[in-house]
N, C-alpha and C positions, 0 to 999 in steps of 0.2 A: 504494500500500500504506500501511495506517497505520501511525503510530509503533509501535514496539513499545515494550512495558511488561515490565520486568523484576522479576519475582517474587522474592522472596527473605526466607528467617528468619533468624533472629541466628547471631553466629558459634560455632564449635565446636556445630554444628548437631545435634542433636537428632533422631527417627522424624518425629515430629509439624512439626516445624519444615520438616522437608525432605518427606513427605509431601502436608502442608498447599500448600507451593508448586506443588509438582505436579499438583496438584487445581485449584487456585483458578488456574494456566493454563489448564487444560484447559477448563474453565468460562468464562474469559476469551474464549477463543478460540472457543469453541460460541456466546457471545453477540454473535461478529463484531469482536471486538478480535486483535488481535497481540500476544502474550505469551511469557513464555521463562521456565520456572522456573530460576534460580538457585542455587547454594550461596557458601559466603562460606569452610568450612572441610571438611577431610574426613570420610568417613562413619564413625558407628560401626559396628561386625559387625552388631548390631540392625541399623541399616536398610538395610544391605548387604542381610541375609539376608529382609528384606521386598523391596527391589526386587528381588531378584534372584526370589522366590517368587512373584511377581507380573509379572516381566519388564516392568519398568518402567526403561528407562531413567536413569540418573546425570546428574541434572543440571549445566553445566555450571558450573565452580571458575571464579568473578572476584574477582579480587582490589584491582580499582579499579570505581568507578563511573563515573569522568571520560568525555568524549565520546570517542570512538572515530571513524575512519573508515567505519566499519561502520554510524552511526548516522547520516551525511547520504545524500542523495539524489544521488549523482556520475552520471559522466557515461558513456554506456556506452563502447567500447576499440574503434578499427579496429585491429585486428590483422593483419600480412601476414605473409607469406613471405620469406624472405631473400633466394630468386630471383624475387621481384616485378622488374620496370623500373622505374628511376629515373622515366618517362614514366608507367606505370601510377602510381606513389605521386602522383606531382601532381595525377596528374586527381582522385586521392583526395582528399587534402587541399584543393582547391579544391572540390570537388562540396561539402563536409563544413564546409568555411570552419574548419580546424585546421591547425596548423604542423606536427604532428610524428605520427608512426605506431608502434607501439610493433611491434618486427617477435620473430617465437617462430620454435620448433622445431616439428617433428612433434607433440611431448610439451605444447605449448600452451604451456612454460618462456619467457621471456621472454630473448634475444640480444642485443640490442641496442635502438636507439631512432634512426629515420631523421628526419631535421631539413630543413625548407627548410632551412636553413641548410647541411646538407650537402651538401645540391642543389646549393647556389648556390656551394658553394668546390667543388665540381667541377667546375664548367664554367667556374672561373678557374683550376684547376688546368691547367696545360697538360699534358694525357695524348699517350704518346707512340701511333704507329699500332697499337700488340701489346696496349690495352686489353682489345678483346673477350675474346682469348685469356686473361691476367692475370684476369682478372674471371669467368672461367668463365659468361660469357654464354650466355644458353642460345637455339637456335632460335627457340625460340616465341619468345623477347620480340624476336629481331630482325622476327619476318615481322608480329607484333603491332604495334611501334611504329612501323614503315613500313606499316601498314592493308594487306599485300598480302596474297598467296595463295598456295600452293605449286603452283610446277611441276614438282616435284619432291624428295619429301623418302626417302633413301634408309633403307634397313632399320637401317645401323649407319653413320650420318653421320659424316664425315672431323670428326677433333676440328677447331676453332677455334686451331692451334699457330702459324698465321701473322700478317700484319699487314692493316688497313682500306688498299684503293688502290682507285685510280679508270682503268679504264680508258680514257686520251685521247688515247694517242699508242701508236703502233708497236713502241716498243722492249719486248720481251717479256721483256727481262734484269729487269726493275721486278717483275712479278710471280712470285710463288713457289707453292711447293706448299702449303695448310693458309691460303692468305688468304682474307678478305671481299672480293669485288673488286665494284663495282661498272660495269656498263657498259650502253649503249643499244640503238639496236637493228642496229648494225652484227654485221653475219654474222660477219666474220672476225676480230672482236675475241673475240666469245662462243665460235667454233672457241678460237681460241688459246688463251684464258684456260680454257676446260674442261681441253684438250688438258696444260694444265700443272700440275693436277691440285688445284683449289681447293677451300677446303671449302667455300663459300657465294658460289654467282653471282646479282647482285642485278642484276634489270632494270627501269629507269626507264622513266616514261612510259605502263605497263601495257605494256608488249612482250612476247612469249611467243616462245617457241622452234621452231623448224619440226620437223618429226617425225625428222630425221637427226640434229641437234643432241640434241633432247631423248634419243633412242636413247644418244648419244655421251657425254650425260651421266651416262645410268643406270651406264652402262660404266667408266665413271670414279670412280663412286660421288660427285658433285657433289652439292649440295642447291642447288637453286636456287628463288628469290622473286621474283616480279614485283608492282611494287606500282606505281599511279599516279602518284608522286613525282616530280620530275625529279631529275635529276645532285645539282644544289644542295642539293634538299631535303633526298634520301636522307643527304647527306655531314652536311650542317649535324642531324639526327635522331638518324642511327643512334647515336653514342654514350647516346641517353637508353636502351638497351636494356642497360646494362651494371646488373646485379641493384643492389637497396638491398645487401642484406649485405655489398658491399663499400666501402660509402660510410655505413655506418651508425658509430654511436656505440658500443663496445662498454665501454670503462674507462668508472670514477667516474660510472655511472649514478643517479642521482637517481630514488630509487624508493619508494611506500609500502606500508603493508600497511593490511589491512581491522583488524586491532588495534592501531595503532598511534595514539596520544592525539594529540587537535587540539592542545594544547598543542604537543607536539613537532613537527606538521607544522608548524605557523604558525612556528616558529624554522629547522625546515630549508628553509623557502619566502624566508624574508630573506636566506639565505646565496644563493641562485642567481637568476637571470631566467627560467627557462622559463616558457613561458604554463601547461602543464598538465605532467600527472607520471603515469607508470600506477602503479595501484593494484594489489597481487597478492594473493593467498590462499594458505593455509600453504604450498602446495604449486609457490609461485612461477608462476603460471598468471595470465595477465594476467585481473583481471574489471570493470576498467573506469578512469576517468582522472580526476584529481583537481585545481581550478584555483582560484587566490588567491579566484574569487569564491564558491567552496561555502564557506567559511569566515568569510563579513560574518556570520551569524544565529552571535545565541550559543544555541548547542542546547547542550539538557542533557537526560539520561536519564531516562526517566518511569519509578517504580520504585514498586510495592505493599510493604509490611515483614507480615510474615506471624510470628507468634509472637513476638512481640516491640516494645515502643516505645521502647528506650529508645536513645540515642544510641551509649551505649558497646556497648552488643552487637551496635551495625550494624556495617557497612562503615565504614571510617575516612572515608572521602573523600566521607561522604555528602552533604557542603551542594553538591556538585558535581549532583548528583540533585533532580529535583522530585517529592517523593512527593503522588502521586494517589490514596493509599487505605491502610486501615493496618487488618487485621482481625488480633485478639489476646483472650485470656482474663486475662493479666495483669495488674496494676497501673498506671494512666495514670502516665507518666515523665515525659521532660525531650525526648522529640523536638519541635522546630520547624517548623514548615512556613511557606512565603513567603503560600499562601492556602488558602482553606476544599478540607478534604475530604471523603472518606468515612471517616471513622471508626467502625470497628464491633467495639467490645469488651464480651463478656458475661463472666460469673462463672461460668463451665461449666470440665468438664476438660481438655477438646483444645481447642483452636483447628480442627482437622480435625472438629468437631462443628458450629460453628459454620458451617466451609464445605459443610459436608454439607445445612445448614440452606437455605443461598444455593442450591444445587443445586434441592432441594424448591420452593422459593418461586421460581423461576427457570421452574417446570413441567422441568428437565432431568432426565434421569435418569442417571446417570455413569452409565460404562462397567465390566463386571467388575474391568477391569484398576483404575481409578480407584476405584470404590469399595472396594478391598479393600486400597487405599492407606490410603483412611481408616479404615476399620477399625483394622486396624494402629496408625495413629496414637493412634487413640481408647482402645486396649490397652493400649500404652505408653503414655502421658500418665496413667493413669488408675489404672496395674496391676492392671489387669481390676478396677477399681471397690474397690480395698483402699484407693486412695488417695482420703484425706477430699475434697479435691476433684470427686471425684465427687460428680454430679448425676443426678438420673431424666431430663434430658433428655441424657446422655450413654448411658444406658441403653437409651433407646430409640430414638436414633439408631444405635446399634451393631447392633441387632436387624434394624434396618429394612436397611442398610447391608450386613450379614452377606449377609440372603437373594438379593441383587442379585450379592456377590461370591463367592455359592456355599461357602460356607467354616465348617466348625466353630468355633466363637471357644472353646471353652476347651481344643481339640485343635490349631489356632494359637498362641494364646498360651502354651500351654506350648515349644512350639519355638522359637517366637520368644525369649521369655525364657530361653530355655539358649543360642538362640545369641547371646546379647546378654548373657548375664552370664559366658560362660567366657572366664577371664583368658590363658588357655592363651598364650605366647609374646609376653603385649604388655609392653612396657618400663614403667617404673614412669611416664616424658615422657607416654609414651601414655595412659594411663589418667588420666593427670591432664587430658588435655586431649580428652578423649571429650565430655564432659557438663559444660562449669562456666564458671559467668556471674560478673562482676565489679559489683556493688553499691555505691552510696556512700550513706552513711549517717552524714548530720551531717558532712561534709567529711570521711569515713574510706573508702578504698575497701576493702573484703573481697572476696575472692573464693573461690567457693562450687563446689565439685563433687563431685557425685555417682555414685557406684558402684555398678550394683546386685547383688545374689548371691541363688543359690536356695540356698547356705548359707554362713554368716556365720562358721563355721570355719576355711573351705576360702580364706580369704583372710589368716588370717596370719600368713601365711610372707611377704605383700609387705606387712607395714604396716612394718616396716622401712624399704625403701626407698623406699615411697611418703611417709613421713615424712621421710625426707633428702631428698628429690626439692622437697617443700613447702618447707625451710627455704631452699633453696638458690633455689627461685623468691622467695622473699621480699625476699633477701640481693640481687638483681637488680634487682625490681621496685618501685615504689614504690607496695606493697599495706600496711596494717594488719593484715590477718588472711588467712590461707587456711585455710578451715573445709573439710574433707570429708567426705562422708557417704558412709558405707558398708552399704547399705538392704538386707535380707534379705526379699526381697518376701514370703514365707508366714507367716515368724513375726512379720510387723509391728514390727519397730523397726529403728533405728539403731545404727550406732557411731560416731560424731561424733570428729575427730579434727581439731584447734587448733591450729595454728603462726602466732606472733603474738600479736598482744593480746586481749581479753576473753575469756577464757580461763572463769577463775572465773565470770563475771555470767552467761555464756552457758549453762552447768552448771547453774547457781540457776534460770536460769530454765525448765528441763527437771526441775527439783528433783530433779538426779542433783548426784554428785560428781566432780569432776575428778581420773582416776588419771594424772599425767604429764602428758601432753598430749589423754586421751581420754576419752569416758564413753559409756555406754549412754543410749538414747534410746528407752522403752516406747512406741508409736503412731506414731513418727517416720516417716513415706513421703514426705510433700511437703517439697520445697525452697522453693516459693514461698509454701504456705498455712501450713505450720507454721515452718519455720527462720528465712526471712527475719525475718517479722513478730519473730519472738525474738530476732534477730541484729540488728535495730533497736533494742529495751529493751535489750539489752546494752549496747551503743553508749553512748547514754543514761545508762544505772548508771555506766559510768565516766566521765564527765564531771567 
């Protein structure tokens, strides 16, 4: 399988941002790559109520990029039973050329962890003759690890409640009722020993029982096995039939998960000597085994950045990541890369325009569900073309886009933008952190977010505390400014609201007045094409 490539737009993510990702997998993966769209922060109701209109899937929240277990190639998991034989696990681990077997339940949950090593301090263990019993030994592993065959396996077999004896001598006081007895092919040793009501008569040699006996045993309810072995053998054997479960490892297991950071295994792999380790999945299900040598390659995550270039609005831990491609409508930033990639940023409204474009030129056709992703995105980004950002080639990507995902776009876009601009129940934290990106400008960071409303009334009753909400991130943070816009998509402007510095420059240059901390903003829709650029000259005038 190839690497997979993780998709993902900037954080406090965006329709278009997360949209955008979900496409340019989809695409990814129709052109025979392995991809995973991504999110970095939660969704707004906007694109809640797009994926959800669309039954598209929630990408999944990471919050590191760093290498994972999840991202090597390990090794697959023999998994047993807890009443395997000590004798079956060997032949395992020697067929396999592995030390250790990670043993589960019914439920695939992982019990314990069986070890040559516990192999081997068991048979220095001195076991007293009532093992079988103790160990709830089961039939099959006895007639299995002595290769014999049944001469009798009775409906409701005599539990195993006695001790392992060998019968070699006369004295009948030696055996009891509920033993493993083993004897040859003496006639009146096998009377006796049935006669006293055993639960397992083992005959050496392949000996079988004559039709009186065998009658005399059913009567008795006996299980008896004959297997080719001799006396010796059997003796010197039969304990390998006592189950792993009771010879396995249960306490202070050393174990990983498929999310858990190479960084972290490499430190908990110095603390111990196992050769290998199982690996498990949320659900504690063993899915395969983890050893010092999957960890010589330094791997790192192959990641596309989607609506976005710039450092600060990725994933923090991104130099852990090697980006192989970066499709954006944006401004070229400050991201790095170690070598050349794909880079493909135009001056359109969505970035979901852009991949709609890749789609076309690809000869693919997205899927309903995928193209009315973009759609979507290209609505929002765009607010149905009110925002100056808009292009004729967003125009007629949305048209083309629209009839593939069967959908009215200005009977969409109306619901979309009501369920994407009603405040109904969200905290002032929230709303702050829906839509808004951090900017540096001349060694100043700002940060910038956006509100939108189908009426710009209807929102101030929270400019209150969405203004104490501002100071108090300020007060926290080491920001210069938190600008928020608060955009009334139909009647085309702003209300631009300042905690922090350039207060004044920022007003001039919207050639409004600053009441307090706020002003109106006539044409105001873009954060990127109109604020920024102005929130730069600001910057600037106060120097």
């Amino acid at each position: 399988m190839k690497n997979k490539i993780y998709i993902t737009g900037h954080k406090n993510p965006d329709t278009d941002s997360i949209c955008s990702a979900i496409a340019l997998a989809d695409l990814k993966n129709k052109m025979g790559f392995h991809a995973e769209p991504i999110r970095l922060g939660n969704l707004s109701r906007e694109t809640e109520f797009v994926l959800d209109f669309f039954d598209a899937e929630k990408p999944r929240l990471k919050t590191s990029i760093k290498p994972q277990i999840r991202d090597l190639e390990i090794d697959g998991a023999y998994c047993v039973n807890p009443d395997l034989s000590m004798a079956g696990a060997m032949e395992i681990m020697q067929k396999n050329n592995i030390t250790s077997l990670p043993v589960v339940n019914g439920e695939e949950n992982l019990i314990g962890i069986v070890s040559l090593s516990n192999i081997a301090a068991s048979y220095m263990e001195i076991w007293d003759d009532t093992i079988m019993g103790r160990s709830n030994t089961s039939l099959e592993n006895i007639k299995d690890v002595l290769k014999g065959h049944w001469i009798h396996l009775p409906e409701k077999p005599r539990p195993l409640s006695g001790k392992m004896a060998i019968k070699a001598i006369k004295n009948q006081n030696l055996i009891d009722e509920g033993d493993v007895v083993i004897v040859g092919d003496d006639v009146d040793d096998q009377e006796a020993t049935i006669l006293k009501n055993v639960a397992v008569l083992i005959l050496t040699i392949s000996t079988q029982l004559d039709e009186r006996l065998l009658k005399l045993a059913k009567e008795h309810n006996v299980t008896v096995i004959s297997t080719g072995l001799s006396t010796f053998m059997v003796a010197r054997i039969l304990p390998q039939a006592v189950p792993v479960g009771y010879v396995m490892t249960k306490e202070n297991l050393v174990v990983f998960h498929k999310d858990d950071l190479i960084d972290e295994v490499r430190e908990k792999m110095t603390e111990s000597r196992f050769r290998s380790y199982p690996v498990l999945d949320d659900e504690n299900r063993v899915v395969g085994s983890i050893s010092r040598y999957h960890l010589i390659t330094d791997v790192k995550k192959k990641i596309i950045l989607v609506d976005h270039n710039e450092r600060n609005q990725s994933i923090d831990d991104l130099d852990w990541a090697e980006i192989v491609q970066i499709v954006d409508h944006h401004r070229v930033a400050n991201v790095a890369t170690s070598s050349p990639i794909y880079f493909r940023n135009e001056p359109l409204g969505s970035t979901a325009t852009i991949i709609s474009k890749m789609f076309f030129e690809n000869g693919i056709t997205p899927s309903r569900k995928v193209a009315g992703l973009l759609c979507a995105a290209i609505i929002s980004d765009t607010l149905l073309f009110r925002s100056p950002t808009s292009t004729a080639t967003d125009r007629y990507i949305l048209n083309k886009m629209s009839k593939i995902a069967g959908i009215d776009v200005e009977d969409f876009a109306m619901k979309m933008f009501k369920a994407g601009t009603s405040l109904e129940g969200k905290k002032p934290e929230e709303l702050l952190n829906t839509d808004v990106k951090n900017f540096t400008f001349e060694g100043n960071t700002v940060r910038i977010c956006q509100i939108f409303t189908m009426d710009l009334e209807s929102t101030e009753s929270v400019e209150g505390p969405l203004k104490a909400a501002m100071e108090d991130y300020l007060q926290k943070e080491s920001i210069s400014s938190f600008i928020l816009m608060i955009t009334d998509i139909f009647r085309e402007l702003s209300e631009v609201i300042v905690v922090g510095s350039f207060k004044e420059p920022l007003a001039r240059q919207f050639g409004a007045k600053i009441k307090g901390d706020q002003f109106m903003a006539e044409g105001l829709l873009s954060r990127k094409k109109q604020l920024v650029p102005k929130v730069g000259a600001a910057v600037s005038e106060s120097r």
